[in-house]
N, CA, C and O atoms as CSV, one atom per row, in Angstrom:
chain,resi,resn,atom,element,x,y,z
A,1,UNK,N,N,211.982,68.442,35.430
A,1,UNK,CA,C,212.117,67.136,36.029
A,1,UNK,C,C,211.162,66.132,35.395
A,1,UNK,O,O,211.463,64.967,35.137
A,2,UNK,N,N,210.367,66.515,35.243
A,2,UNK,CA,C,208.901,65.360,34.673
A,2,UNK,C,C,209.129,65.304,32.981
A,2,UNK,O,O,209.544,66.254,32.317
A,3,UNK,N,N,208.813,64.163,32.525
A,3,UNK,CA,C,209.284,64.274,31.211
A,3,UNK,C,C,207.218,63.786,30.828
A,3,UNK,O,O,206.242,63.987,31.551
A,4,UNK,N,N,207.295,63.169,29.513
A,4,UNK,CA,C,206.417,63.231,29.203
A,4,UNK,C,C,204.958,62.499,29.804
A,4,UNK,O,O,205.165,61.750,30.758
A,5,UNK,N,N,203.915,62.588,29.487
A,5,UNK,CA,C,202.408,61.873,30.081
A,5,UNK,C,C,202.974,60.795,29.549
A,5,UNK,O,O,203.467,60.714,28.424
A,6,UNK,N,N,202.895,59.892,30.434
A,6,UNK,CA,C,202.949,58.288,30.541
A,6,UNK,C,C,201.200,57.869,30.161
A,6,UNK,O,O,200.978,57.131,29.202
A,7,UNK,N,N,200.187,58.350,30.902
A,7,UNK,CA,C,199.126,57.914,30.698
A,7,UNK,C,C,198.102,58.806,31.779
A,7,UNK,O,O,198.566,59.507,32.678
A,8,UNK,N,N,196.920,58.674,31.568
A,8,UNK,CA,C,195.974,59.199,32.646
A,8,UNK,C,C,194.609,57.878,32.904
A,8,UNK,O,O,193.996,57.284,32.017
A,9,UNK,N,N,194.475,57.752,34.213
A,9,UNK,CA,C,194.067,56.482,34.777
A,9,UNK,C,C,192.874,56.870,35.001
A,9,UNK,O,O,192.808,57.816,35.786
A,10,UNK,N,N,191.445,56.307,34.411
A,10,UNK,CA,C,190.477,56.496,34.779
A,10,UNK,C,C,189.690,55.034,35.182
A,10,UNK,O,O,189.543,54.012,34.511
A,11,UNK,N,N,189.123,55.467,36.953
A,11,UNK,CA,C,188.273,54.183,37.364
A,11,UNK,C,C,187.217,53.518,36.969
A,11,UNK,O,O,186.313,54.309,36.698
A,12,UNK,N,N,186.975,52.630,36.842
A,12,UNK,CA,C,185.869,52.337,35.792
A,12,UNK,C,C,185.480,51.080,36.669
A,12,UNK,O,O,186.311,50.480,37.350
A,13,UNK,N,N,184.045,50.710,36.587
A,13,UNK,CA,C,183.013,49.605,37.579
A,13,UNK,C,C,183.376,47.951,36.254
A,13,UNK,O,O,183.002,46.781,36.343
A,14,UNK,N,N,183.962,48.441,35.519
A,14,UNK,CA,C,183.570,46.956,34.579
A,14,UNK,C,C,184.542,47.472,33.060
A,14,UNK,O,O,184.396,48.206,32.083
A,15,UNK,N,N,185.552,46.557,33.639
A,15,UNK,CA,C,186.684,46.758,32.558
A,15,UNK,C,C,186.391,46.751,31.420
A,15,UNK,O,O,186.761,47.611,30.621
A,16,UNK,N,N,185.533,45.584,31.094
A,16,UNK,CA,C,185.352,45.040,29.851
A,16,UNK,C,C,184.434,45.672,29.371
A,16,UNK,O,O,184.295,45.450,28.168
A,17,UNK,N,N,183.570,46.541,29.897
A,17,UNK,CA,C,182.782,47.437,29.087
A,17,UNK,C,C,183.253,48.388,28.396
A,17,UNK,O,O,183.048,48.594,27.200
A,18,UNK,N,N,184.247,49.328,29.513
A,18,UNK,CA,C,185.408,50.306,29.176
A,18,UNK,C,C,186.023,49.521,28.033
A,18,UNK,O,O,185.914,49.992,26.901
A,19,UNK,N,N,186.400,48.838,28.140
A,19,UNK,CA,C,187.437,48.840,26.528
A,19,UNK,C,C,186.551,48.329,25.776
A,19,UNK,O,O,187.257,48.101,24.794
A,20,UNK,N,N,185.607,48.002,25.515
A,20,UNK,CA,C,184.704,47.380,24.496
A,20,UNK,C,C,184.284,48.695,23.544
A,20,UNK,O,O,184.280,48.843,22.322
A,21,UNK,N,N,183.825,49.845,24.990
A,21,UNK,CA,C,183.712,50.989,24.227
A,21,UNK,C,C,184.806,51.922,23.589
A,21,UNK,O,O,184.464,52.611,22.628
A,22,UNK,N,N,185.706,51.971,23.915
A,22,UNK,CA,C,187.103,52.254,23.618
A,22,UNK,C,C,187.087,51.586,22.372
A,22,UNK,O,O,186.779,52.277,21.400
A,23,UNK,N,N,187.368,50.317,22.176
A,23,UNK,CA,C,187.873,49.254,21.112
A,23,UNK,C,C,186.895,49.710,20.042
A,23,UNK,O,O,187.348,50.076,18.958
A,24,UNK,N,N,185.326,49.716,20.312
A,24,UNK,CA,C,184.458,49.286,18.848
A,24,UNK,C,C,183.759,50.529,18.716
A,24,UNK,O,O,182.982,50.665,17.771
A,25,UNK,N,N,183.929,51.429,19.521
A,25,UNK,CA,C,182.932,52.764,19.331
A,25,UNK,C,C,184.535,53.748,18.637
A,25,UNK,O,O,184.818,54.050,17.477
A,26,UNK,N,N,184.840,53.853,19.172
A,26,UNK,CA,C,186.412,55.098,19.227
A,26,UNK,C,C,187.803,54.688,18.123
A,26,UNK,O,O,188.729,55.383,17.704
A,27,UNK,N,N,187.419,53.158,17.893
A,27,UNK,CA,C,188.457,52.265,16.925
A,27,UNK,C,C,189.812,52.561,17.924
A,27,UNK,O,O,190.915,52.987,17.582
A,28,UNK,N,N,189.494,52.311,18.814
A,28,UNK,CA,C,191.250,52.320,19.530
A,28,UNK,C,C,191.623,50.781,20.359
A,28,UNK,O,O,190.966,49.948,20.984
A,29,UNK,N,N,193.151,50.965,19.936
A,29,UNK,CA,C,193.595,49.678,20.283
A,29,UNK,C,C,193.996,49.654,21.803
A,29,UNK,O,O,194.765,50.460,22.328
A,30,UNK,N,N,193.093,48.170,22.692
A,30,UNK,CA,C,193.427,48.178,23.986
A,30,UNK,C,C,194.120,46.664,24.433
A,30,UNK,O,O,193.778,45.545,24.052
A,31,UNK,N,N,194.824,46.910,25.041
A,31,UNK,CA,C,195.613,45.439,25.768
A,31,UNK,C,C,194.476,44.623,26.499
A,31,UNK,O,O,193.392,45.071,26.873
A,32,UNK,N,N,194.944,43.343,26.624
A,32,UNK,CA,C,194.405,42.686,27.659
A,32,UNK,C,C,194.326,42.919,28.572
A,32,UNK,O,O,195.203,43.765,28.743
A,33,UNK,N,N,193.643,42.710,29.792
A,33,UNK,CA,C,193.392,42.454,31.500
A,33,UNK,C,C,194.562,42.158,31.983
A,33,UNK,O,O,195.175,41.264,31.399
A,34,UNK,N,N,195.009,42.614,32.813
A,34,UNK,CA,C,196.187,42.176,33.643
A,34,UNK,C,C,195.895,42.700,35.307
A,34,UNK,O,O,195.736,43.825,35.782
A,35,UNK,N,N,195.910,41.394,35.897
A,35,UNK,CA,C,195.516,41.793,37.300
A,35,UNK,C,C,196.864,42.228,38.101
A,35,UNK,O,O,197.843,41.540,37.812
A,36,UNK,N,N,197.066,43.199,39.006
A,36,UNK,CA,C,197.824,43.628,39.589
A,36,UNK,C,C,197.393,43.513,41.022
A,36,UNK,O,O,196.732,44.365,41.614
A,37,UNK,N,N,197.761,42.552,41.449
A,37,UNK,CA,C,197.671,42.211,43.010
A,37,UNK,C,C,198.056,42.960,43.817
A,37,UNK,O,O,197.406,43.235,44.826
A,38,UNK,N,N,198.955,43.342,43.598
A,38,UNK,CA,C,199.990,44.300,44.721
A,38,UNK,C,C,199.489,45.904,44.685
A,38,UNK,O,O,199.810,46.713,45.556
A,39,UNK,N,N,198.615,46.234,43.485
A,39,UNK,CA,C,197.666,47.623,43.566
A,39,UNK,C,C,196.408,47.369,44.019
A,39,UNK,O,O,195.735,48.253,44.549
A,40,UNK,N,N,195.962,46.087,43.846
A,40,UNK,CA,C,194.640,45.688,44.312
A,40,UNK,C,C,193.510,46.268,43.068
A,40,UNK,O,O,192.359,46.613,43.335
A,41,UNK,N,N,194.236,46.294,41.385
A,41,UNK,CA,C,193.431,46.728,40.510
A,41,UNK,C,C,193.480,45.439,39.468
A,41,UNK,O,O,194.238,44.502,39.721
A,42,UNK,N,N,192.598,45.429,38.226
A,42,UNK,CA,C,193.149,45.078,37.172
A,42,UNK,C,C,193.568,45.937,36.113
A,42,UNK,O,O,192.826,46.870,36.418
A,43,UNK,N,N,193.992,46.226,35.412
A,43,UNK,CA,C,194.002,47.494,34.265
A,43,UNK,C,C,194.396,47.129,33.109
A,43,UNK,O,O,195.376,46.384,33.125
A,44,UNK,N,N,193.950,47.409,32.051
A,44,UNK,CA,C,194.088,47.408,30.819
A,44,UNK,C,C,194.738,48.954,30.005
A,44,UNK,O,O,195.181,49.806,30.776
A,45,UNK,N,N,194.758,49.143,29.061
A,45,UNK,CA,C,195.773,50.607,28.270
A,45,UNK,C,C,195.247,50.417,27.278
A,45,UNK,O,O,195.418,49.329,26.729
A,46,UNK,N,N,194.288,51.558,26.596
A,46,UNK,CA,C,193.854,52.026,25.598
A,46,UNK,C,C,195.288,52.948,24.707
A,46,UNK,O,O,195.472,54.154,24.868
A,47,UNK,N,N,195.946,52.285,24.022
A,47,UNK,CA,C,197.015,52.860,23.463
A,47,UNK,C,C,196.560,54.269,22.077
A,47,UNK,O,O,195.603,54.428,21.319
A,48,UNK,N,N,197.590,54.877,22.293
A,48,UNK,CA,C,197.265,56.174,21.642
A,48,UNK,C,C,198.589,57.171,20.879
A,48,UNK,O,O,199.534,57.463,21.612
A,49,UNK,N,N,198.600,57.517,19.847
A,49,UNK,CA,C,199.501,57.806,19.113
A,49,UNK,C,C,200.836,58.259,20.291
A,49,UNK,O,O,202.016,57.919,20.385
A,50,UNK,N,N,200.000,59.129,21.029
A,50,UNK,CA,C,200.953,60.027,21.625
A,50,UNK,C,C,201.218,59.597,23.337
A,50,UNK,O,O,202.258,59.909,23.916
A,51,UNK,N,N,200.169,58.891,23.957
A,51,UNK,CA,C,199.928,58.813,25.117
A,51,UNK,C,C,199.356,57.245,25.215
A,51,UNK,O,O,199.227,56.459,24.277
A,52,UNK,N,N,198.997,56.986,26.864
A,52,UNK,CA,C,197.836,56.073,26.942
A,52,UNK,C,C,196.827,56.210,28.030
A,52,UNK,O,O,197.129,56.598,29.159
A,53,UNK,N,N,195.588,55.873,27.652
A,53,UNK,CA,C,194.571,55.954,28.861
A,53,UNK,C,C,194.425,54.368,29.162
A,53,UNK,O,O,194.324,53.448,28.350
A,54,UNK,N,N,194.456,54.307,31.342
A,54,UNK,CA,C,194.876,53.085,31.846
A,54,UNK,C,C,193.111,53.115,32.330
A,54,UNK,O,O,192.550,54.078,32.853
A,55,UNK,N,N,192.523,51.873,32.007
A,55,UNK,CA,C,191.489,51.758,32.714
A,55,UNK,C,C,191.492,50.791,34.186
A,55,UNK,O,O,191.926,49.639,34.203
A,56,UNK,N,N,190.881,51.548,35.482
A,56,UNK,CA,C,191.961,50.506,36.362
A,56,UNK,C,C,190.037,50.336,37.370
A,56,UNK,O,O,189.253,51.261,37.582
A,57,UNK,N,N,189.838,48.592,37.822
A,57,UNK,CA,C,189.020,48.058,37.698
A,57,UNK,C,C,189.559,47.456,39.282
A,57,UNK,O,O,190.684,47.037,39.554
A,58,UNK,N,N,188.535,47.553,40.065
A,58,UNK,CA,C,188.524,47.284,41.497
A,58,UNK,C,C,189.475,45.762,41.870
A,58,UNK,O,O,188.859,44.947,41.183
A,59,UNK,N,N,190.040,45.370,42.218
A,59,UNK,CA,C,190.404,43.773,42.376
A,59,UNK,C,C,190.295,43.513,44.010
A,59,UNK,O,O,191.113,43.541,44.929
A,60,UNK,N,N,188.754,43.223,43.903
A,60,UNK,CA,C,188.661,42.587,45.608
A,60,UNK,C,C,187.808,44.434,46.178
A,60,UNK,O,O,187.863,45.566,45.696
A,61,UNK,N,N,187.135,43.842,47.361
A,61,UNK,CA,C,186.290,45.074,47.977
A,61,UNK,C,C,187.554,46.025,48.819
A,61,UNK,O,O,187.363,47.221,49.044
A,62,UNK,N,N,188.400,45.563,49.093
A,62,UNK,CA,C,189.616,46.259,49.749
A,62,UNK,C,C,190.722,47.541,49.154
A,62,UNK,O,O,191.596,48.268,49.626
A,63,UNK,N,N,189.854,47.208,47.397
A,63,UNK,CA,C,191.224,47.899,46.828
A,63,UNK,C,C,190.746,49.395,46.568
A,63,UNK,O,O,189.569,49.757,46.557
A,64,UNK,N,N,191.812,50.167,46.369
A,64,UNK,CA,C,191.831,51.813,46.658
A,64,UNK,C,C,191.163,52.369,45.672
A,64,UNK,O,O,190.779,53.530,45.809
A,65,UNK,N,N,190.844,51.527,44.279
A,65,UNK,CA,C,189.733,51.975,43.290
A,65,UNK,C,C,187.970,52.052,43.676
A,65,UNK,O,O,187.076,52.840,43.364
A,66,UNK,N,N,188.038,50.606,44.642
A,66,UNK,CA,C,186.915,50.379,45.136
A,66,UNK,C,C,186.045,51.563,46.055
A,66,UNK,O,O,184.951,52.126,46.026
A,67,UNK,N,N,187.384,51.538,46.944
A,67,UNK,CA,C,186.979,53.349,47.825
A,67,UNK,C,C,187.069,54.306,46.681
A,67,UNK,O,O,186.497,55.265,47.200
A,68,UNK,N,N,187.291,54.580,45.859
A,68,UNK,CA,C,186.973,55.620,44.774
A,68,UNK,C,C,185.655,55.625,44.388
A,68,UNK,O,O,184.755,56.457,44.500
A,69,UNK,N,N,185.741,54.276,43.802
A,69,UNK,CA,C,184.114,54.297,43.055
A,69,UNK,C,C,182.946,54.299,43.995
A,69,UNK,O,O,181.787,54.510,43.638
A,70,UNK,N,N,183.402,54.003,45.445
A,70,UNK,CA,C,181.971,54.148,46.420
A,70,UNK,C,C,181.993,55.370,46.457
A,70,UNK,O,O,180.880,55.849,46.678
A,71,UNK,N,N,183.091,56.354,46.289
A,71,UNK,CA,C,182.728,57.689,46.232
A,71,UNK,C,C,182.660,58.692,44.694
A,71,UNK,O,O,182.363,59.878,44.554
A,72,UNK,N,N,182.965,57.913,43.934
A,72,UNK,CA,C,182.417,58.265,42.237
A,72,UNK,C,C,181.639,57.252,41.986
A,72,UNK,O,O,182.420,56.304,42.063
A,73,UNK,N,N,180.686,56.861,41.755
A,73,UNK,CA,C,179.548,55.703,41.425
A,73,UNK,C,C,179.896,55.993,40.060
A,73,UNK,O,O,179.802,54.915,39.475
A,74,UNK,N,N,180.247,56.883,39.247
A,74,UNK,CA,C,180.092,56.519,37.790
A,74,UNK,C,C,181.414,56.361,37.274
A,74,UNK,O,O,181.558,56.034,36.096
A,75,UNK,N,N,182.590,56.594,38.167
A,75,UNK,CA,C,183.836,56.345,37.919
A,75,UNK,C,C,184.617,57.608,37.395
A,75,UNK,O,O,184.031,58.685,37.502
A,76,UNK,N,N,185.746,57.594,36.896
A,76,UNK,CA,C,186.454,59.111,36.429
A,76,UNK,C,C,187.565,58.895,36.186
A,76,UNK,O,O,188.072,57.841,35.801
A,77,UNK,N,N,188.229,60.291,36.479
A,77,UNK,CA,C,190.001,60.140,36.232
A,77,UNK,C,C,190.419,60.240,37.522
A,77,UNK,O,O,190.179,61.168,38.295
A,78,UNK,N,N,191.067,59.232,37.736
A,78,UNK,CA,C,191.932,58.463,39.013
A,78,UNK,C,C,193.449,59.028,39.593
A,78,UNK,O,O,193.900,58.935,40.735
A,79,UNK,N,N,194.136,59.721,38.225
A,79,UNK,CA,C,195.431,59.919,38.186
A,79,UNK,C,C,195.826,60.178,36.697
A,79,UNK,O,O,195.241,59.684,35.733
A,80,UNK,N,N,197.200,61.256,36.625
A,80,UNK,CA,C,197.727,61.371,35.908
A,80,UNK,C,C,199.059,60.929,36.207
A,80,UNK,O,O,199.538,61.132,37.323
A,81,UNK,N,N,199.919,60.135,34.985
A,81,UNK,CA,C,201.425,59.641,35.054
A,81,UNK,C,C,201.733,60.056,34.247
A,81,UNK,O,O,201.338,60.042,33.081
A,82,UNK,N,N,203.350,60.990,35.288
A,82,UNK,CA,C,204.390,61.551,34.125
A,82,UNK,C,C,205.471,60.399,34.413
A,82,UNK,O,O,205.492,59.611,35.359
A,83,UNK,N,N,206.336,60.514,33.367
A,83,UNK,CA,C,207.997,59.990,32.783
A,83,UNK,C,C,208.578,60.975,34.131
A,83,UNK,O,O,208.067,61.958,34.668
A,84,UNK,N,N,210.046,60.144,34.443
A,84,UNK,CA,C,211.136,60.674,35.527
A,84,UNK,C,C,212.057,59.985,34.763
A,84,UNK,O,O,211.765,58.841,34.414
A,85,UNK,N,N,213.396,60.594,34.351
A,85,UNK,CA,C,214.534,59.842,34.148
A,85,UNK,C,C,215.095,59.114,35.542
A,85,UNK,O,O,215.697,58.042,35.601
A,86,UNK,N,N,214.783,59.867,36.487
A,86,UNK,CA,C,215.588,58.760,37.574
A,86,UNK,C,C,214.764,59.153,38.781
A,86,UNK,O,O,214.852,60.258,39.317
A,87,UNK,N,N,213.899,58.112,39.206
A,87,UNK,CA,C,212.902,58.771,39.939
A,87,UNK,C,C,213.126,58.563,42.003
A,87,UNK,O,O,212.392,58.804,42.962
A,88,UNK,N,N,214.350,58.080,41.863
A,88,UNK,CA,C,214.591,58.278,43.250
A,88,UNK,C,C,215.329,59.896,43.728
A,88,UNK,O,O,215.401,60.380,44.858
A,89,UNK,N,N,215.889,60.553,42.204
A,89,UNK,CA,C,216.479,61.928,42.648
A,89,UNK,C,C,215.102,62.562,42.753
A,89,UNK,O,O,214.954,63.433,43.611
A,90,UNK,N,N,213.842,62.146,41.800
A,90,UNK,CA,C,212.792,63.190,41.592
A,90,UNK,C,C,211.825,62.943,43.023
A,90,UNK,O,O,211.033,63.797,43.422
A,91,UNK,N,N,212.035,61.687,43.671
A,91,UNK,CA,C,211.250,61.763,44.629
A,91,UNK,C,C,212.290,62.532,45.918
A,91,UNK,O,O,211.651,62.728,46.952
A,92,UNK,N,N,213.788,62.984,45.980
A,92,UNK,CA,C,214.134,63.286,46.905
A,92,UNK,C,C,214.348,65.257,46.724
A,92,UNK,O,O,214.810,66.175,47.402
A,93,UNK,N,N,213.798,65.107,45.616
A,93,UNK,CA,C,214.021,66.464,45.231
A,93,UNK,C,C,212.748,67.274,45.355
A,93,UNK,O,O,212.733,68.492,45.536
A,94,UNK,N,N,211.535,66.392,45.227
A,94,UNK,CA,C,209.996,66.559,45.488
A,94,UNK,C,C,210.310,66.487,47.123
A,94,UNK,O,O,210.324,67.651,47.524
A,95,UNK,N,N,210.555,65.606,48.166
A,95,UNK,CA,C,210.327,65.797,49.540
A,95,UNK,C,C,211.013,66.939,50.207
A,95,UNK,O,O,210.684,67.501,51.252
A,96,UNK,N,N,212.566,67.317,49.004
A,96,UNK,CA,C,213.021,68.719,49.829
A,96,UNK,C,C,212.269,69.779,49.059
A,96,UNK,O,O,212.970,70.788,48.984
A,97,UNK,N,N,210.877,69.952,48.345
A,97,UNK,CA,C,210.081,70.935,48.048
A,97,UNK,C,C,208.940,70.938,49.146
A,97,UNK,O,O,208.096,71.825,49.265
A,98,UNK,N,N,209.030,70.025,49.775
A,98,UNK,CA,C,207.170,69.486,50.872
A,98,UNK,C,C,206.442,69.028,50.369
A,98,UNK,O,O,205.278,69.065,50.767
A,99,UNK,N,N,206.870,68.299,49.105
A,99,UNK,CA,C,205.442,67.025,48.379
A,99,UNK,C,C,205.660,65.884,49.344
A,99,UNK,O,O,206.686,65.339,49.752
A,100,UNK,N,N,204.481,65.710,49.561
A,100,UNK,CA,C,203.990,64.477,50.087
A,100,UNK,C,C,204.103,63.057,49.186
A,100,UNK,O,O,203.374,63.083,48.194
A,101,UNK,N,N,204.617,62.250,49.297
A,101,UNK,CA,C,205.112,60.943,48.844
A,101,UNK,C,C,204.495,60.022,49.360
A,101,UNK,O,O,205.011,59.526,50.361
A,102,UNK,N,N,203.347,59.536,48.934
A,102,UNK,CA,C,202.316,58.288,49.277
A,102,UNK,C,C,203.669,57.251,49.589
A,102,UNK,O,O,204.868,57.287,49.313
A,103,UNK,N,N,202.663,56.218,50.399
A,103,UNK,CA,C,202.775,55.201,50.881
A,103,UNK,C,C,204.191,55.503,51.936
A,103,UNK,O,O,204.511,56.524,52.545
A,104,UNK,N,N,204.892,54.068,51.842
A,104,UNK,CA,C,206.405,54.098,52.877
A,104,UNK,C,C,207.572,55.102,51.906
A,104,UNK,O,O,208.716,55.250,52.336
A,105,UNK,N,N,207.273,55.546,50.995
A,105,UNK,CA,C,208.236,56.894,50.307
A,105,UNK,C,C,209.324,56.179,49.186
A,105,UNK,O,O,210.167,56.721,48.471
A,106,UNK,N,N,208.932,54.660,49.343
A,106,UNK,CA,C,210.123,53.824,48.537
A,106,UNK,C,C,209.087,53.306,47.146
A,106,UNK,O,O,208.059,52.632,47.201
A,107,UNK,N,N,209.660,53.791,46.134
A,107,UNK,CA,C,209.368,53.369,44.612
A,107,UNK,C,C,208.531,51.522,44.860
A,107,UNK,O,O,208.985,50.626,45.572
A,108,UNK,N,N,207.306,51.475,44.035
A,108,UNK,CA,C,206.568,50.098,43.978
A,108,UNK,C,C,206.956,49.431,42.467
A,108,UNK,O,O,207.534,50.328,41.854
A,109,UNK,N,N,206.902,48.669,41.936
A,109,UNK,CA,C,206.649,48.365,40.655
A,109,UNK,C,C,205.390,48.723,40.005
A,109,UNK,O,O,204.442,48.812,40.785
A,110,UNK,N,N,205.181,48.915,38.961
A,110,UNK,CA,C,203.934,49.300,38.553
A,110,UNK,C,C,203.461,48.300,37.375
A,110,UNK,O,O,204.136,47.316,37.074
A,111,UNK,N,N,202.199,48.643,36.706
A,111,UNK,CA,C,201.430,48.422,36.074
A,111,UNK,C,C,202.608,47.797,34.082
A,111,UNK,O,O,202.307,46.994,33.198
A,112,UNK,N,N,203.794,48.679,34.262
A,112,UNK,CA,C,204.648,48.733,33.044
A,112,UNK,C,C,205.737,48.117,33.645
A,112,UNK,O,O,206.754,48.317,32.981
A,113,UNK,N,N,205.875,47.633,34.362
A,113,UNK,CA,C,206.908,46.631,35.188
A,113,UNK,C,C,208.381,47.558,35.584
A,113,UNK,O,O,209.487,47.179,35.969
A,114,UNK,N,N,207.797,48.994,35.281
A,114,UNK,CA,C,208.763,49.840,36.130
A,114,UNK,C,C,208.771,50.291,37.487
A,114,UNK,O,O,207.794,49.956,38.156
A,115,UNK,N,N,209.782,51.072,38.118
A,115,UNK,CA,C,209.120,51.713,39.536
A,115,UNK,C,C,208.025,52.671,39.308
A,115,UNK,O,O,207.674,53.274,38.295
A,116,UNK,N,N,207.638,52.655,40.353
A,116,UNK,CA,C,206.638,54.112,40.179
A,116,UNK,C,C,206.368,54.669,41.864
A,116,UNK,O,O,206.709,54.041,42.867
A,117,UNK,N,N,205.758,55.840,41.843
A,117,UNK,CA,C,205.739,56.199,43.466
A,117,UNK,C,C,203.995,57.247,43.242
A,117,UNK,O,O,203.581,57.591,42.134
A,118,UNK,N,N,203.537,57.441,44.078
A,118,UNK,CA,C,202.695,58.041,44.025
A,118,UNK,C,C,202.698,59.773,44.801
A,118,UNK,O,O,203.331,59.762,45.856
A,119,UNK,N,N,202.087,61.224,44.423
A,119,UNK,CA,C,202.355,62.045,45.159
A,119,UNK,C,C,200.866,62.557,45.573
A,119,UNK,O,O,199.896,62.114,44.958
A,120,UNK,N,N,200.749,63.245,46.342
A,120,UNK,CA,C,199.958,63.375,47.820
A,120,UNK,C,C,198.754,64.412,46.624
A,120,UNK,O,O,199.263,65.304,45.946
A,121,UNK,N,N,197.145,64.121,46.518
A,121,UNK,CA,C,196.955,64.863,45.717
A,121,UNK,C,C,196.934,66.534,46.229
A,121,UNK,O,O,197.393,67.482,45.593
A,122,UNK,N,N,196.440,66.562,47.206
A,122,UNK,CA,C,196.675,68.043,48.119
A,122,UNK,C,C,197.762,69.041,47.964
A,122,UNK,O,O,197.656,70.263,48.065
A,123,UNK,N,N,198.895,68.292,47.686
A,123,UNK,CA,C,199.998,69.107,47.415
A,123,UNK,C,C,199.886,69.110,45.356
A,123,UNK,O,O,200.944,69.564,44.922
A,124,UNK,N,N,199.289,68.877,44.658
A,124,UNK,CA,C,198.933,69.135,43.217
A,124,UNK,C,C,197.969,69.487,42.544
A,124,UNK,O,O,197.649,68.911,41.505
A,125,UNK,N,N,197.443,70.343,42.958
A,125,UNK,CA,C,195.804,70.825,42.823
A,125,UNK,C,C,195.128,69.800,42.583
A,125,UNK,O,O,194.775,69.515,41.439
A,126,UNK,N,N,194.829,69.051,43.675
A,126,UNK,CA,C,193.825,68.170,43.925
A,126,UNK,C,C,193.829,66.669,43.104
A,126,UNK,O,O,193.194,65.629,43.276
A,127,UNK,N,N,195.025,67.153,41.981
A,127,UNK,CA,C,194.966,65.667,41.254
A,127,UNK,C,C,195.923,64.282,42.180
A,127,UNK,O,O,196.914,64.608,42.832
A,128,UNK,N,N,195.612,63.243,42.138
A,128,UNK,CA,C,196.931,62.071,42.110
A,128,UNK,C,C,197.988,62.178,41.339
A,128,UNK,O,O,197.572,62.409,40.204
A,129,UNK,N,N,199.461,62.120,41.357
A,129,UNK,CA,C,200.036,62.382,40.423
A,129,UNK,C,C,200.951,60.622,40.677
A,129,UNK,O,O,201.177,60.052,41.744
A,130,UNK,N,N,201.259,60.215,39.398
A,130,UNK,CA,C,201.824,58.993,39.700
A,130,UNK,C,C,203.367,59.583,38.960
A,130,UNK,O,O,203.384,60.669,38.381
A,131,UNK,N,N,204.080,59.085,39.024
A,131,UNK,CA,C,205.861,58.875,38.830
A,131,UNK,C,C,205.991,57.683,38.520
A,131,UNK,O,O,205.481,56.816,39.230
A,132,UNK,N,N,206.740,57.349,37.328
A,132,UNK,CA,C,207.097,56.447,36.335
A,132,UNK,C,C,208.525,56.076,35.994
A,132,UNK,O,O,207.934,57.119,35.713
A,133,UNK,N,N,209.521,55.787,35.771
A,133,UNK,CA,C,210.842,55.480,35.787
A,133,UNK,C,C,210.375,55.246,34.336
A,133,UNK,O,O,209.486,54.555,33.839
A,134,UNK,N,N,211.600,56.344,33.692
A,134,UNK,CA,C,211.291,56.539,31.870
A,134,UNK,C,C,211.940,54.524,31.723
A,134,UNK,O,O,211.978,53.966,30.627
């Protein structure tokens, strides 16, 4: 069902440091800032032959990175995102297994201006797993 790593999301206190070090230490190419209101992050994408790493940056004391980093002070990996060819069969095919399906269970837009859904980390050895619409 899951097709390939879309990306793996690590929280970070100060975007622009994260990709500065990314960009001029590592020579890797990163996008601009893009604030995402509706996640309550900003995030940027360290692009990568094969993959991408999303750096995702608190937006406002309310947002769900923010409760991360009060409980990682140095920040980490947030989530991994796989590819779904059609991610409303993969989320109905995940709830008749007993995965837990964050939020109201209905696909959000994401960060790549596709759907995406989030799954329960408890039910995935402990990671976040995000869902992506290839």
């Amino acid at each position: 069902m899951i097709g390939r790593l879309n990306h793996v999301a690590i929280a970070v206190r100060d975007i622009a440091k994260a990709s500065a070090l990314y960009r001029d230490t590592l020579g890797a190419k990163v996008t601009a800032p893009v604030a995402q209101p509706a996640h309550g992050v900003t995030v940027v994408f360290v692009e990568l032959p094969n993959t991408k790493i999303e750096f995702l940056e608190p937006l406002g004391a309310d947002s769900p990175i923010a409760r991360f980093l009060d409980k990682n002070p140095d920040g980490g990996i947030h989530h991994v995102c796989y590819e779904v060819d059609d991610i409303l069969a993969a989320r109905d095919h995940l709830k008749a297994q007993g995965a837990r399906i964050l939020g109201d269970g209905e696909p959000k837009i994401g960060a790549h201006d596709k759907p995406v859904l989030f799954l329960h980390p408890k039910d995935f050895n402990g990671t976040l797993v995000e869902l992506e619409q290839a």
